[in-house]
Structure formats: structure tokens, C-alpha cells
C-alpha positions, 0 to 999 in steps of 0.5 A: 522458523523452519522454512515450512508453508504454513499456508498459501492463498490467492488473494488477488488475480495478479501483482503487477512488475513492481516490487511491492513489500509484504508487511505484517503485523498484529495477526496479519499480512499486508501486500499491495495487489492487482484486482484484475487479470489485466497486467498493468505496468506501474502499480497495483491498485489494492492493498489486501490484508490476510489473516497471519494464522490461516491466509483469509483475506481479512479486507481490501482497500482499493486506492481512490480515483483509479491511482496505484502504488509502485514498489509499495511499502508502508510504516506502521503507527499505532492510535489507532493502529494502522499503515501510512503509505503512498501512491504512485504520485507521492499522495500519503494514505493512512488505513486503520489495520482492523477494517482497512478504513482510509483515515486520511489522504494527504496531498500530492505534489503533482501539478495540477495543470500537468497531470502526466507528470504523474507517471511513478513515484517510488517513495516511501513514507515512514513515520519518525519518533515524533509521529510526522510522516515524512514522505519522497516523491520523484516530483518537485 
């Protein structure tokens, strides 16, 4: 590595406050991003994947519902090859690495009937040696 720019690209109008995490892997780079001009404290609503060799925006997945990721980080897994991560409430997400399609959404621990609790988790979620993802979450 010589510390030379290879490429820069604009993928997003913005990346909110948090501090999202850059991951990479099978020829391309992956970071949570903000749609819109619109600072909004607590989270990007987009994960984006570039190309590794040029910087072209390869896909979007935007989170459903309105949700948003704070302090984003994900593990990769392999069959098929993609990323777990989760939200700002905790809920788990796994979107295949070659079209960004969501293979499943798991639950969130935020009370149904206090939805206000779910202001920001700033879990993590990685996936151990016997393929259960195992997740942190600020609630409960």
C-alpha cells in the first residue's frame, strides 16, 4: 500500500455524525450513508456498495420502515456470501454481497408498546465459528 488515492466517489449526499465502519471484501467496499441533504443525528438509513477497483456504486439497501444504523458495522458470512448487521434498535439484517437483496430480518428487543425506547443501540453483531450471529443491543 503506498498511501496513494486510487479513487474517490460520492456516494451519498452525506454520512450522519456516527461513526460507520468502511468494510471490504470480494471486490468491493461497504459503508452505511445518508440519501439525503438532511443531517439527521442517530444513524444513516443506507448501506451502499462500491466497486474495489473504481469506486462505482454497485447497489443500495436502504433499511426498512424509516429505521437507521448507528456506529454501523457488520460480519461478513459466506452461503451465499454476504453481511449481517444491525439497526439502531438491535434488529439483525443479512444482505447478500452481489445484488444487496435482504435475506432475513431478524427481531428487535424494543417493546412493542414503548417504542421510544428505541432511540439507539450501538451494537455490533458478528458471527461465531458455528454460524449463529450473536448480537448487543442497549435494550433489555
Amino acid at each position: 500500500a503506498s498511501g496513494e488515492t486510487l479513487w474517490q466517489t460520492k456516494a451519498a449526499s452525506g454520512q450522519n455524525p456516527d461513526a460507520s465502519s468502511v468494510m471490504a471484501r470480494s471486490g468491493m467496499v461497504l459503508a452505511a450513508m445518508e440519501p439525503s441533504d438532511i443531517m439527521k443525528v442517530g444513524g444513516n438509513t443506507q448501506v451502499v456498495a462500491l466497486n474495489s477497483t473504481d469506486g462505482h456504486v454497485l447497489w443500495r439497501w436502504t433499511f426498512p420502515d424509516g429505521k437507521t444504523a448507528y456506529n454501523w458495522i457488520g460480519s461478513f458470512v459466506d452461503g451465499p456470501p454476504s453481511i449481517v448487521f444491525s439497526n439502531a434498535e438491535g434488529r439483525p439484517y443479512r444482505i447478500r454481497l452481489c445484488d444487496g437483496t435482504m435475506l432475513w430480518e431478524g427481531p428487535t428487543n424494543v417493546p412493542s408498546d414503548k417504542p421510544w425506547q428505541s432511540v439507539s443501540s450501538e451494537g455490533g453483531l458478528v458471527v461465531g465459528p458455528n454460524g449463529v450471529a450473536y448480537g448487543t443491543s442497549n435494550f433489555m
